[in-house]
C-alpha positions as CSV (number, residue, x, y, z in Angstrom):
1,X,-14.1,64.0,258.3
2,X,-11.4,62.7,255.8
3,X,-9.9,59.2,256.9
4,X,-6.2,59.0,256.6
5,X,-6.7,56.0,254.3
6,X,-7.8,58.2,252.0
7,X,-4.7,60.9,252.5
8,X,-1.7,60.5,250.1
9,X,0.8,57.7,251.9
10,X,3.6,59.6,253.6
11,X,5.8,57.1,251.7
12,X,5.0,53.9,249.6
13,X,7.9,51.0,250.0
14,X,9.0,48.7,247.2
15,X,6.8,46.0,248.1
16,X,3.7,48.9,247.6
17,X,2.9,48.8,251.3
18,X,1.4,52.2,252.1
19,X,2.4,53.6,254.9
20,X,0.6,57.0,257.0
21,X,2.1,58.0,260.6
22,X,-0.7,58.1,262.4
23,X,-0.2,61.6,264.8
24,X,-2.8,61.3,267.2
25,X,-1.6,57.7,268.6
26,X,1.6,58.3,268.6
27,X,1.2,61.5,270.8
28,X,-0.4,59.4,273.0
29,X,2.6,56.9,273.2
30,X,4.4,59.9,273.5
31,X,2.5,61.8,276.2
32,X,3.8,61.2,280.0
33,X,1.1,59.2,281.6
34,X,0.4,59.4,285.2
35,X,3.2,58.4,286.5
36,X,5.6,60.5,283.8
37,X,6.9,57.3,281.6
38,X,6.6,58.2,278.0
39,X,7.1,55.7,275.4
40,X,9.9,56.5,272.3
41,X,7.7,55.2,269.6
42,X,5.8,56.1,266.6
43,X,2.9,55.1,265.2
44,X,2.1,53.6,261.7
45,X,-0.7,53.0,259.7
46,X,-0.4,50.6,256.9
47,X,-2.2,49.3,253.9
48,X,-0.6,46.1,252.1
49,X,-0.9,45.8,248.2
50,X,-3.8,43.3,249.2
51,X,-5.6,45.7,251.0
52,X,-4.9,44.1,254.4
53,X,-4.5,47.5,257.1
54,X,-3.0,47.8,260.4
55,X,-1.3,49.2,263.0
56,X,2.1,49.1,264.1
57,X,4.2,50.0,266.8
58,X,8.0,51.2,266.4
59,X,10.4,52.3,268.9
60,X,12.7,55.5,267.6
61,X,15.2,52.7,267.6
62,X,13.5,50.7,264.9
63,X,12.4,47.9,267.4
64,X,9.1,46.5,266.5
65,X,6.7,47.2,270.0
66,X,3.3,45.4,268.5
67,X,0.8,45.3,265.8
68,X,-3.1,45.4,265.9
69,X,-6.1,46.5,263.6
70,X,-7.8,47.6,266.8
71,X,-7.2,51.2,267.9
72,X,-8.3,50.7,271.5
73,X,-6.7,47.7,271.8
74,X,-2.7,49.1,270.5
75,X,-4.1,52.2,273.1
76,X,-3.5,48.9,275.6
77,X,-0.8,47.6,274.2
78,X,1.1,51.4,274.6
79,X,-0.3,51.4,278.5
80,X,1.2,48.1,278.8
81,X,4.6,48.6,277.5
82,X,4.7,52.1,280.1
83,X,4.1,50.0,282.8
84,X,6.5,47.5,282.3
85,X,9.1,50.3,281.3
86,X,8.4,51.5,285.0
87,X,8.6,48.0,286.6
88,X,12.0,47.7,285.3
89,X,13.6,50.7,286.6
């Protein structure tokens, strides 16, 4: 199985950061949970010129939601954000 690392960057910006949009987590943000709150975000993969990689979380708006190398733990960090868009309804 072919890691998106090794994909061609959807775009590269002019600092040479690499950036992929990850699909399958950003479905996920996407996809109603239980209680039907979706989160209006998008998913991005991204590889500085250093080789540092992460994750990062941005709204449809262009707010910055969060940042981790973790899968599992930006999975949270999406479950999170859900909840507290329901708490504050």
């Amino acid at each position: 199985m072919s890691q998106i690392w090794d994909k061609k960057p959807d775009f590269i910006n002019e600092k040479g950061v690499k950036w992929w949009r990850d699909a399958s987590t950003t479905r996920y943000a996407r996809r109603e949970d239980a209680h039907g709150t979706t989160l209006e975000a998008v998913v991005w993969l991204v590889e500085e010129p250093n080789g540092h990689r992460t994750r990062l979380l941005i709204a449809d708006d262009g707010e910055f939601l969060g940042e981790n190398q973790n899968l599992e733990a930006l999975g949270a960090k999406i479950d999170i954000l859900k909840m507290a868009k329901r708490s504050a309804v």
